[in-house]
PDBQT receptor file of N, H, CA, C and O in Angstrom, charges set to zero:
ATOM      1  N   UNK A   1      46.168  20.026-114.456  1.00  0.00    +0.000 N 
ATOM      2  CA  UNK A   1      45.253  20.683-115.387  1.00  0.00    +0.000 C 
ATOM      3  C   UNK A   1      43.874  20.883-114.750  1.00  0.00    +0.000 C 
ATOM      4  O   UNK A   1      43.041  21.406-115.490  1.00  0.00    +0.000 OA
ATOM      5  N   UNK A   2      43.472  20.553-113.478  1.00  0.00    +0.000 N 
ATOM      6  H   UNK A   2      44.149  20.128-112.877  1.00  0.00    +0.000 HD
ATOM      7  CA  UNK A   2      42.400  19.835-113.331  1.00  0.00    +0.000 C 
ATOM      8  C   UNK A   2      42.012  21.409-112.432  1.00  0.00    +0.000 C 
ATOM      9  O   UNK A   2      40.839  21.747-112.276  1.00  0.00    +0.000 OA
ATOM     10  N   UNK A   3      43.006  22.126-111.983  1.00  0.00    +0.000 N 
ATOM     11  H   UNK A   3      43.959  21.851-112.110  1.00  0.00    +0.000 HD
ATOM     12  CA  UNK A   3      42.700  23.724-111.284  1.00  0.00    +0.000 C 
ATOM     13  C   UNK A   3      43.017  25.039-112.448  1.00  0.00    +0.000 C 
ATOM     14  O   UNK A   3      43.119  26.214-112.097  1.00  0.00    +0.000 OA
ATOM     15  N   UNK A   4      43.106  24.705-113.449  1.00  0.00    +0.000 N 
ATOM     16  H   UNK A   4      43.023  23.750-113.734  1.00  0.00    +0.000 HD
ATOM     17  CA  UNK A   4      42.853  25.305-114.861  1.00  0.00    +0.000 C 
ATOM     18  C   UNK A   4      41.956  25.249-114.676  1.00  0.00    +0.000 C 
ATOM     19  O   UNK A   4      41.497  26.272-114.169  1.00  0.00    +0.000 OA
ATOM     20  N   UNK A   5      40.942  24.063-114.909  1.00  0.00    +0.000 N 
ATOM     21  H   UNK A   5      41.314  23.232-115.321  1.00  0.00    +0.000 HD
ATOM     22  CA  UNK A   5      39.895  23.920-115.144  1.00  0.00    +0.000 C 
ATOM     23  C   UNK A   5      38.844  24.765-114.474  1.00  0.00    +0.000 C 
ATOM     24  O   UNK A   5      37.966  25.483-114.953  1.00  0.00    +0.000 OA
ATOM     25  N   UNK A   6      39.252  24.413-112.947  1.00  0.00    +0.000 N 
ATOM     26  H   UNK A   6      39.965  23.830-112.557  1.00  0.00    +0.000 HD
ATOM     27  CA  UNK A   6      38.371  24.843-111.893  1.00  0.00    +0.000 C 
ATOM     28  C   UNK A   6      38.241  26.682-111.867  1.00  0.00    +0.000 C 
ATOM     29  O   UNK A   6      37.200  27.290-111.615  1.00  0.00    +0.000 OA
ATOM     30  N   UNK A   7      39.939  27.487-112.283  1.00  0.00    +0.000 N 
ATOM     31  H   UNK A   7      40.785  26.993-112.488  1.00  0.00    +0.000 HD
ATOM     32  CA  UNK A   7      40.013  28.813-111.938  1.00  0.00    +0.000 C 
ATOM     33  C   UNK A   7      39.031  29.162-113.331  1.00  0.00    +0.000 C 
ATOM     34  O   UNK A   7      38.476  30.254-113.209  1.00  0.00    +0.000 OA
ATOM     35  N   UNK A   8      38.752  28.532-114.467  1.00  0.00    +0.000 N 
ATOM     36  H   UNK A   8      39.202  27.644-114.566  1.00  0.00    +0.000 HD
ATOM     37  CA  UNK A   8      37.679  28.850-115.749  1.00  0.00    +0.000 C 
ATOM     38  C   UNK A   8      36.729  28.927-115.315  1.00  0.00    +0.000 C 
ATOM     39  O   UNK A   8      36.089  29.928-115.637  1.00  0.00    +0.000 OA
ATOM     40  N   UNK A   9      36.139  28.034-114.435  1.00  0.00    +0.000 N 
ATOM     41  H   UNK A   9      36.659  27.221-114.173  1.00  0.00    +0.000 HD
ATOM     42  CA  UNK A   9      34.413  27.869-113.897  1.00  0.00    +0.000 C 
ATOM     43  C   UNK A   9      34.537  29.222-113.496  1.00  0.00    +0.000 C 
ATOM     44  O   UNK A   9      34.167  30.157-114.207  1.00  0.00    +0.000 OA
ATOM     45  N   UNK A  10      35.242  29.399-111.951  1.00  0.00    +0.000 N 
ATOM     46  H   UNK A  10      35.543  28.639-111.374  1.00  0.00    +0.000 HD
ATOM     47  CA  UNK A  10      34.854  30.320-111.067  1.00  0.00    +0.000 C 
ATOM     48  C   UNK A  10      34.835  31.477-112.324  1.00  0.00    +0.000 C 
ATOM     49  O   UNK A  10      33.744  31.907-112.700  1.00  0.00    +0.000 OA
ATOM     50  N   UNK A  11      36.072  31.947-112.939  1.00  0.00    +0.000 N 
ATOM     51  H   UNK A  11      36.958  31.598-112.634  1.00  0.00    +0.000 HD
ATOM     52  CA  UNK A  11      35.966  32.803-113.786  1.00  0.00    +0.000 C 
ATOM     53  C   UNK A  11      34.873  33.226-114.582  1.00  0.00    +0.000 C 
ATOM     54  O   UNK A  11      34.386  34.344-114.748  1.00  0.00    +0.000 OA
ATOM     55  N   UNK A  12      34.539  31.946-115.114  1.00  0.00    +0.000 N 
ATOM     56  H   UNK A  12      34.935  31.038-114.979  1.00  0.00    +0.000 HD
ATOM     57  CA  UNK A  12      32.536  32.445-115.856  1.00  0.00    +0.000 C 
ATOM     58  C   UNK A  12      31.788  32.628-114.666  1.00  0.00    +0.000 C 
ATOM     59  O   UNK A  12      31.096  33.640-114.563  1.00  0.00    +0.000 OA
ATOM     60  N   UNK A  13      31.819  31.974-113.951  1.00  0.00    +0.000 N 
ATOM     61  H   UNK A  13      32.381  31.152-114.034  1.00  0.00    +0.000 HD
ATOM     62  CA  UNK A  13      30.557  32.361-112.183  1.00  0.00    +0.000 C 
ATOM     63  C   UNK A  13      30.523  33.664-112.376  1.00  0.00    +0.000 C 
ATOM     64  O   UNK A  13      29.416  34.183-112.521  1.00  0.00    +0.000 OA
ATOM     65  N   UNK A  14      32.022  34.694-112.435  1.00  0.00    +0.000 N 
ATOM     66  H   UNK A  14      32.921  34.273-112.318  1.00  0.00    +0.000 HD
ATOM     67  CA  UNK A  14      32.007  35.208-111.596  1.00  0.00    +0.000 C 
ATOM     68  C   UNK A  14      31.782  36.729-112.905  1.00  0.00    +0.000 C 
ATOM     69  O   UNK A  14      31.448  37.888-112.657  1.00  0.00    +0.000 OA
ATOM     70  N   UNK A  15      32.023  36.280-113.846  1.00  0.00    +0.000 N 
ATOM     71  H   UNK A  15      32.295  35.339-114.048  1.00  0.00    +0.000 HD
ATOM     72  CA  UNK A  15      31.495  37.005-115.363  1.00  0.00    +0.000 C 
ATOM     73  C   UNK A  15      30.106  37.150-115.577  1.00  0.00    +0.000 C 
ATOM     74  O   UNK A  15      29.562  38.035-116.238  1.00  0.00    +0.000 OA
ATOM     75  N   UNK A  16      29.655  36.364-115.067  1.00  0.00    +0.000 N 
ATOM     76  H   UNK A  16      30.097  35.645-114.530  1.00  0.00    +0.000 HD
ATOM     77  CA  UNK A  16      28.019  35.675-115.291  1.00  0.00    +0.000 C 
ATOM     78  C   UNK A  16      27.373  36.845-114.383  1.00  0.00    +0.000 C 
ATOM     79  O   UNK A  16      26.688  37.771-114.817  1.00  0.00    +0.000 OA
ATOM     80  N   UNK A  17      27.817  36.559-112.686  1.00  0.00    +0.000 N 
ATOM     81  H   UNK A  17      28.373  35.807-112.332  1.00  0.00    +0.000 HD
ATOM     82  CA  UNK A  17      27.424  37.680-111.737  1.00  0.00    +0.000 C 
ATOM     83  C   UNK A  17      27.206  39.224-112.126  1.00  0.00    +0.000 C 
ATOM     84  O   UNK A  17      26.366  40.118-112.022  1.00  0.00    +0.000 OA
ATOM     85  N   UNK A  18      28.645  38.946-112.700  1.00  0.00    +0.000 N 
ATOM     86  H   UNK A  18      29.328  38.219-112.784  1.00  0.00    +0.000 HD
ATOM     87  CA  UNK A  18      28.683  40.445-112.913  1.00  0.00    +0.000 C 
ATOM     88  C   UNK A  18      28.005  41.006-114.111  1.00  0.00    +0.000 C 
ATOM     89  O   UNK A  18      27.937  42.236-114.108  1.00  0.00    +0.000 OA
ATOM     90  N   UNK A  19      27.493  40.405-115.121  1.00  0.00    +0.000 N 
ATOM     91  H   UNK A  19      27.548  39.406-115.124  1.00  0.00    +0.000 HD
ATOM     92  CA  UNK A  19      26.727  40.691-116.741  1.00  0.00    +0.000 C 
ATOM     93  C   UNK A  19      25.811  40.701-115.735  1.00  0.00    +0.000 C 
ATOM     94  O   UNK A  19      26.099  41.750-115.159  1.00  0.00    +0.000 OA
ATOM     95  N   UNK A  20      24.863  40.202-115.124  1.00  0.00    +0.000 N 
ATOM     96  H   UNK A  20      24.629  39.350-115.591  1.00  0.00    +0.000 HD
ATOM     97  CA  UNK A  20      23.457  40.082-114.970  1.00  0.00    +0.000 C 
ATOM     98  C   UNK A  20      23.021  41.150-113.336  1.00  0.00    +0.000 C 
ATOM     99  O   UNK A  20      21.928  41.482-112.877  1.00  0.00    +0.000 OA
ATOM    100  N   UNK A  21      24.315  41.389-112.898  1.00  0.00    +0.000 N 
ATOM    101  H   UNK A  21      25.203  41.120-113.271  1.00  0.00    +0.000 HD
ATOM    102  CA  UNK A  21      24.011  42.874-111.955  1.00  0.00    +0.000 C 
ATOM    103  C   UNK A  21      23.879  43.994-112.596  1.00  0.00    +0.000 C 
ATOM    104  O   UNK A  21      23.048  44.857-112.312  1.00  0.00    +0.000 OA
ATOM    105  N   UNK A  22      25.158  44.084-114.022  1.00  0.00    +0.000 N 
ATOM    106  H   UNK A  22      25.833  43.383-114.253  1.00  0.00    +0.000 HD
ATOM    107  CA  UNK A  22      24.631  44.863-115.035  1.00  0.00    +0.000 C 
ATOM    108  C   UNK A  22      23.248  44.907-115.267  1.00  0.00    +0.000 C 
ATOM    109  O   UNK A  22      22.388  45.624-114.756  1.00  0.00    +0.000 OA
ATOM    110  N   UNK A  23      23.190  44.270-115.884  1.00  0.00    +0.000 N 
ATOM    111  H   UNK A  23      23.889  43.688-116.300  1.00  0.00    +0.000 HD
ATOM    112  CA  UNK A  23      21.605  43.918-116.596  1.00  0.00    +0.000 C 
ATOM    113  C   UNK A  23      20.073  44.726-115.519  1.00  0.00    +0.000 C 
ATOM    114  O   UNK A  23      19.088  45.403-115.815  1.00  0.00    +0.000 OA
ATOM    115  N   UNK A  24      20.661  44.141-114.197  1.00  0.00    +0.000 N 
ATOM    116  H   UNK A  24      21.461  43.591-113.957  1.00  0.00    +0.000 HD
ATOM    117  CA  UNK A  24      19.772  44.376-113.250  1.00  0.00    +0.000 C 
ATOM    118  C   UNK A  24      19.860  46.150-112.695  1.00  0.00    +0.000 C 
ATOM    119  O   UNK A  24      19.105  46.817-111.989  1.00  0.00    +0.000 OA
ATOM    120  N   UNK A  25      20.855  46.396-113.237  1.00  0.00    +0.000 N 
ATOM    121  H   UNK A  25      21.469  45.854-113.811  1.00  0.00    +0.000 HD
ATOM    122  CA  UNK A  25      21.147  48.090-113.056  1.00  0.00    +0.000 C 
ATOM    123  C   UNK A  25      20.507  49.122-114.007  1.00  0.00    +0.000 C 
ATOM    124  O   UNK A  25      20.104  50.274-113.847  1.00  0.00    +0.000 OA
ATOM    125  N   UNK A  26      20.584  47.970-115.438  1.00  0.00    +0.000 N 
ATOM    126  H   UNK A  26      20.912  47.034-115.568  1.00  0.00    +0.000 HD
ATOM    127  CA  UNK A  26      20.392  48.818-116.540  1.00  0.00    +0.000 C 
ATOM    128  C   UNK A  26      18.666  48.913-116.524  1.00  0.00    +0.000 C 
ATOM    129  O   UNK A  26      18.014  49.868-116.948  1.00  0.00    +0.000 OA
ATOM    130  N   UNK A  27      18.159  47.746-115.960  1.00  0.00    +0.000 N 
ATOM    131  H   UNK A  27      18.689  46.971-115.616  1.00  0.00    +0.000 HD
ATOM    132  CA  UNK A  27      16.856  47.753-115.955  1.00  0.00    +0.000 C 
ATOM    133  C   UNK A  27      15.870  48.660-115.028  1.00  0.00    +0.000 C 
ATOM    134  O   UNK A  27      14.749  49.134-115.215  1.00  0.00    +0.000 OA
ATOM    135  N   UNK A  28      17.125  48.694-113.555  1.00  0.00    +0.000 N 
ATOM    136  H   UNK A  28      18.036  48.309-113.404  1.00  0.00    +0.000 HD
ATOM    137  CA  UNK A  28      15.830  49.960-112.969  1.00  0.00    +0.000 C 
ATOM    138  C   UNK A  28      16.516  51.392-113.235  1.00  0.00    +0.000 C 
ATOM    139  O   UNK A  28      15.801  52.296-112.804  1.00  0.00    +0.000 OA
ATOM    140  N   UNK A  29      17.593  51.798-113.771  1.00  0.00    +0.000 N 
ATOM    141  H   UNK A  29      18.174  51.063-114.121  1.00  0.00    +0.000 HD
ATOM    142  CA  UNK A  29      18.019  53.226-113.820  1.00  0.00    +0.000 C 
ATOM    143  C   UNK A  29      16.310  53.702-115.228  1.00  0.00    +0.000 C 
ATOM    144  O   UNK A  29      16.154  54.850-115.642  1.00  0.00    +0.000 OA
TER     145      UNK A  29
């Protein structure tokens, strides 16, 4: 259970990255 766990983290890391490159796109267009 314990690489469940681990493939969730990376999964938000990697959700997180990607909302806030958004964010950073939406802010200088």
């Amino acid at each position: 259970m314990e690489w469940f766990g681990a493939m969730a983290l990376v999964a938000t890391l990697i959700w997180l990255y990607l909302e806030i490159l958004r964010l950073i796109a939406k802010l200088r267009s």
